[in-house]
LUMSE-234347 format. One line per 10 residues: number of its first residue (from 1); their letters; for each residue x, y, z of C-alpha. Coordinates in Angstrom, 2 decimals. Layout:
<atoms>
NUM> A> X:Y:Z ~ ...
</atoms>
This chain:
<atoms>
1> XXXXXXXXXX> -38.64:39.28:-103.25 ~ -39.52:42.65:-103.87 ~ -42.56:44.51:-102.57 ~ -44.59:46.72:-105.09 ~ -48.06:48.45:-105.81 ~ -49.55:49.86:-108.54 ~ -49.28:53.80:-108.22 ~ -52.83:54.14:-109.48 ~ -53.86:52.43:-105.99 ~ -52.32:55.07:-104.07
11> XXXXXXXXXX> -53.71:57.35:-102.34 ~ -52.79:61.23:-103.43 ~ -54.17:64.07:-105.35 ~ -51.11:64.45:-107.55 ~ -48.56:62.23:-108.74 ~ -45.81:62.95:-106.34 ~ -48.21:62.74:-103.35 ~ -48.86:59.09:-104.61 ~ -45.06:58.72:-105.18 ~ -44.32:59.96:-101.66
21> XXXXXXXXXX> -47.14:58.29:-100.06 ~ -46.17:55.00:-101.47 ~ -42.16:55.47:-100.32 ~ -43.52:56.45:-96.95 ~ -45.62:53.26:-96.92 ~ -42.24:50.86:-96.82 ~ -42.88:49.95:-100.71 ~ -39.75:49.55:-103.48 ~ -41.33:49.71:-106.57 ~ -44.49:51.00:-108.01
31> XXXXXXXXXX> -46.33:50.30:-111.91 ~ -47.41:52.71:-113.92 ~ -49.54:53.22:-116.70 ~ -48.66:53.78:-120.21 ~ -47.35:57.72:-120.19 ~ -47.58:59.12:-123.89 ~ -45.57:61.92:-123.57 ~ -42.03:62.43:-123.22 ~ -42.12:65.39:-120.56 ~ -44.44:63.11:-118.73
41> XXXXXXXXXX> -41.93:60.23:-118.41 ~ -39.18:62.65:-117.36 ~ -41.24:63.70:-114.77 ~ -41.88:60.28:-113.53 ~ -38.50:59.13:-113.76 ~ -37.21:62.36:-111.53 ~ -40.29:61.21:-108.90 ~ -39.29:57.74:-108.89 ~ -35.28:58.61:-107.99 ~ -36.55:61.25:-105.43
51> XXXXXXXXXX> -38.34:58.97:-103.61 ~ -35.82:56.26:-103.78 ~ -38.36:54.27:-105.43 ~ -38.05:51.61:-108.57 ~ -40.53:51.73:-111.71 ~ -40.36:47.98:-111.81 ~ -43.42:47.52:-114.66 ~ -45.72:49.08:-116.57 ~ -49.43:48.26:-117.34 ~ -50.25:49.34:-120.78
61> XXXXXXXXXX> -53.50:51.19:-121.26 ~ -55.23:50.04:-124.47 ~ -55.12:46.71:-124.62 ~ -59.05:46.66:-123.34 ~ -60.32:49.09:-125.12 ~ -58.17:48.30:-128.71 ~ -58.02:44.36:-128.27 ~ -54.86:43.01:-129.90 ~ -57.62:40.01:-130.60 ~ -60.20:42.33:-132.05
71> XXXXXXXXXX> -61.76:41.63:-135.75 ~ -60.58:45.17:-137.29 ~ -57.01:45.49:-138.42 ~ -57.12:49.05:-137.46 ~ -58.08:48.16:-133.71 ~ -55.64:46.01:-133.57 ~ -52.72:48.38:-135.22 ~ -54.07:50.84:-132.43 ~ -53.56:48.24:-130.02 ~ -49.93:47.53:-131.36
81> XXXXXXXXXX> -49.10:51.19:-131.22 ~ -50.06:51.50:-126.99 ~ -47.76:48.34:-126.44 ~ -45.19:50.23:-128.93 ~ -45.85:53.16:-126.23 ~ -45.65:50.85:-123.22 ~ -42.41:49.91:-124.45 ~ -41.06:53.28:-124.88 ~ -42.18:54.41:-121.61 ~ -40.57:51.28:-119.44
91> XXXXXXXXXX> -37.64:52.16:-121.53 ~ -37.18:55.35:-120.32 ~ -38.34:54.74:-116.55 ~ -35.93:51.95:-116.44 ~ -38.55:49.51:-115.92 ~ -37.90:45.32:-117.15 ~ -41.54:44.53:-118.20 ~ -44.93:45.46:-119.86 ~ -48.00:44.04:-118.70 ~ -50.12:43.14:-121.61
101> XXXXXXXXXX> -53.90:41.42:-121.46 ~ -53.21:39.27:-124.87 ~ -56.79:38.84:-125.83 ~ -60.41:39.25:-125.04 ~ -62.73:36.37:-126.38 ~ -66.37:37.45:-127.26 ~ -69.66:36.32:-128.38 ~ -68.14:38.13:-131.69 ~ -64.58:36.86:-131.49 ~ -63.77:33.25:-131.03
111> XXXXXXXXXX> -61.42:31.53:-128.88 ~ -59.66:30.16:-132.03 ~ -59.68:34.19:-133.29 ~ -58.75:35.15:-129.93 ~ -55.51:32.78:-129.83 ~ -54.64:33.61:-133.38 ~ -54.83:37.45:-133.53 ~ -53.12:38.15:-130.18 ~ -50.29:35.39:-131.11 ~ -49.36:37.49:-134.29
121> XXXXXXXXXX> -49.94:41.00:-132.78 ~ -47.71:40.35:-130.05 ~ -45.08:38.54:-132.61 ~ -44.99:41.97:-134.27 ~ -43.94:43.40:-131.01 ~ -41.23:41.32:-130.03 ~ -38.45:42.90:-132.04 ~ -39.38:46.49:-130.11 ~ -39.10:44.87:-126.71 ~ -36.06:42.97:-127.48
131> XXXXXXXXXX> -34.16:46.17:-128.92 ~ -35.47:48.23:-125.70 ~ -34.65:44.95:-123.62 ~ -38.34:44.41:-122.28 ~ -40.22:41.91:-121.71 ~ -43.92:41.61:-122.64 ~ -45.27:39.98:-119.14 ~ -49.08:38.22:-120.59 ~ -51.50:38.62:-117.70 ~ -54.22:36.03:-116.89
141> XXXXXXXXXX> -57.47:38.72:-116.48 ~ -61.45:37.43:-116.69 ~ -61.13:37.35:-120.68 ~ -62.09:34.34:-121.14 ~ -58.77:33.33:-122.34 ~ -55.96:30.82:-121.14 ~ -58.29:29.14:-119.16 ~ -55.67:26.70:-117.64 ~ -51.91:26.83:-116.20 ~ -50.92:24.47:-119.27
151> XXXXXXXXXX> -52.43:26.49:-121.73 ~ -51.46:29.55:-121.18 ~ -47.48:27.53:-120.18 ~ -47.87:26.70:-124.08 ~ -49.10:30.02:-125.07 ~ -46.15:32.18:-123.47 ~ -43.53:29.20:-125.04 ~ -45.10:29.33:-128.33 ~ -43.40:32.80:-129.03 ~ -39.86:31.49:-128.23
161> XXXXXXXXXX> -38.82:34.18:-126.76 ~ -37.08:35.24:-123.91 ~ -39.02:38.27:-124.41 ~ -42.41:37.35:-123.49 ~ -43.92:36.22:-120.16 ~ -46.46:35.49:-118.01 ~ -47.21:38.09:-114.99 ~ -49.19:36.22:-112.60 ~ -52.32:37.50:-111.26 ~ -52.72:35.70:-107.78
171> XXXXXXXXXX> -56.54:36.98:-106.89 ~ -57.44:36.85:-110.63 ~ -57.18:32.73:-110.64 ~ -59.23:31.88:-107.28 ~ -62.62:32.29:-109.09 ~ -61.65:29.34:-111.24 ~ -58.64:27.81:-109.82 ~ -55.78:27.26:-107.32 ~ -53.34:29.75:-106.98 ~ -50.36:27.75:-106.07
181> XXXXXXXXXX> -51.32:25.43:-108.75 ~ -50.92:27.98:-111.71 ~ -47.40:28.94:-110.01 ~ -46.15:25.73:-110.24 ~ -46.89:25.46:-113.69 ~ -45.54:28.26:-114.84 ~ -42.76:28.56:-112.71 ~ -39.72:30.17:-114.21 ~ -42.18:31.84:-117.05 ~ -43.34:34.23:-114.30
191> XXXXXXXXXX> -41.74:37.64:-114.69 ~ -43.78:39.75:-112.00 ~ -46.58:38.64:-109.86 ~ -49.67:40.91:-108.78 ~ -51.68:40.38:-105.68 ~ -55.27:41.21:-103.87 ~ -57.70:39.52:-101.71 ~ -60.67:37.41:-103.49 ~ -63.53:36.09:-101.58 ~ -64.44:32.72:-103.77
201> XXXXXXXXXX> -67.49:32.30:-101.60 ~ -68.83:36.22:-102.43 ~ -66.87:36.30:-106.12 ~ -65.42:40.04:-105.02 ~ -62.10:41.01:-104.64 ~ -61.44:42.19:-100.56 ~ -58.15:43.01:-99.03 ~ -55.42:41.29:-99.09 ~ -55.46:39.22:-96.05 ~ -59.32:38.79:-95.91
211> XXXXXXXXXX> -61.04:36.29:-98.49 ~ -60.43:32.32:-99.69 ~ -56.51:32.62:-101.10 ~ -54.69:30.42:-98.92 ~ -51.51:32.70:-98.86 ~ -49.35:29.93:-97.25 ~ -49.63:27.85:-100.02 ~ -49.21:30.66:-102.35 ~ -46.11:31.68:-100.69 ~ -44.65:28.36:-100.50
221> XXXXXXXXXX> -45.24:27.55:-104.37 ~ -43.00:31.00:-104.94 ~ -40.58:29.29:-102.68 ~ -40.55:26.29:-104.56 ~ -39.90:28.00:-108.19 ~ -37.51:30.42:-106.85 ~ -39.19:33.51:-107.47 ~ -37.62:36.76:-106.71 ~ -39.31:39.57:-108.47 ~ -41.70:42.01:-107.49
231> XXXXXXXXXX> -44.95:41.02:-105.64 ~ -46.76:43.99:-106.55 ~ -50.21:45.12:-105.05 ~ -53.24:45.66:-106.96 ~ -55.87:47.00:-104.68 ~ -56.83:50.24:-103.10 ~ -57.00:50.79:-99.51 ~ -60.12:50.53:-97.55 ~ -61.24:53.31:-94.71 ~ -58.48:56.07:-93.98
241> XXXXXXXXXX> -56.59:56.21:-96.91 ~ -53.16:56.40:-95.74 ~ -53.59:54.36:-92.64 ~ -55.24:51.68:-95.40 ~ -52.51:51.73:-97.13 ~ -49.92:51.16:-94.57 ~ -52.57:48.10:-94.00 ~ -51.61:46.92:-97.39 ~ -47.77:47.40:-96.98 ~ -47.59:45.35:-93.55
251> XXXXXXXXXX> -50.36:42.85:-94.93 ~ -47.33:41.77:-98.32 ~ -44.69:41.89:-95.68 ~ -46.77:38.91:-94.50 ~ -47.61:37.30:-97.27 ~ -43.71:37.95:-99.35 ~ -42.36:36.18:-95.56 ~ -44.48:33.06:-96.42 ~ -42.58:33.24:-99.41 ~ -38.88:34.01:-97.58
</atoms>
């Protein structure tokens, strides 16, 4: 497996402090966000190769504040167009997947709504990410949608295609399930997997070795289904910045040789 983090978590004042920090830090790959602009993705790109590091995903921007569930067509085009972006900017980073939150279900938008508004929005996208040979990775997120490893198993097959995912969201689950359990489930449906500490006794998110996520059982349910992506870390480090985030580094190496 592959050890990543999102670049967002690291620590830096500019964008090739954060690239440089996170090389220096023993990581392979970092995610970015959804870069507009096509000077901007150059400029990533040439950060990326000088630091010998891998743009392995990319987490698209809108998909919170546009909903590709919401009510309004015109949210939901919006919505469309950031994924569109997403697309475009793994593309031309060389990256294999977008991370997409499908839906959000509200006290105004039902769970029925939710399913059936995201399902066609992101069947509009598919022919993009096939022709740009990406893969839209759904991510399980406190939306109050694909409640259960089956469901969201028959939500990701329902597109038939090889095109969309699931990225797995280790830390996201343990407020409302078992980790290892979801993994299993999914198994070869998971395209990239993020992880941070959760405290299920406190409901907060800690670092990665502190909390409730039994990370032996995690690692041996990757094991099982043969996982070998990119375990890529979604948390900031705590205290010193850099020495926190040589924390995190050494902290996956223990958790991705549970997995080994």
């Amino acid at each position: 497996m592959k050890k990543g983090i999102c670049l967002a978590c690291v620590p830096g004042a500019t964008d090739a402090e954060r690239y440089a920090n996170a090389a220096a830090a023993g990581f392979g790959g970092v995610e970015v966000g959804t870069l507009r602009d096509a000077a901007e993705r150059r400029t990533h790109k040439e950060l990326s190769a000088r630091n010998g590091l891998a743009v392995c995903s990319v987490m698209n921007s809108d998909h919170w504040q546009y909903p590709l569930s919401d009510a309004a067509p015109a949210v939901r085009a919006k919505s469309i167009d950031g994924v569109a972006a997403s697309i475009h900017t793994a593309a031309a980073l060389g990256a294999d997947t977008v991370l997409i939150v499908p839906a959000v279900v509200t006290p105004e938008v039902t769970y029925e709504q939710a399913y059936e508004r995201s399902a066609e929005s992101i069947m509009r996208l598919i022919p993009l990410a096939e022709e740009n040979k990406v893969t839209l990775a759904v991510e399980n997120v406190w939306n109050k949608f694909l409640l259960s490893p089956i469901e969201f198993a028959d939500y990701v097959d329902g597109f038939g295609s090889d095109c969309v995912a699931a990225y797995f969201d280790v830390g996201n689950i343990v407020a409302y399930g078992f980790p290892d359990h979801w993994i299993r489930t999914l198994g070869a449906r998971i395209r990239k997997i993020h992880v941070k500490g959760f405290d299920a006794e406190r409901h907060e998110f800690v670092q990665l070795m502190e909390g409730t996520i039994d990370w032996q059982r995690v690692g041996k349910a990757l094991r099982d289904i043969g996982y070998d992506g990119y375990v890529t870390a979604e948390l900031g480090p705590a205290g010193d910045p850099i020495k926190g985030l040589e924390r995190i580094s050494s902290e996956l190496d223990q958790i991705l040789a549970l997995a080994g």
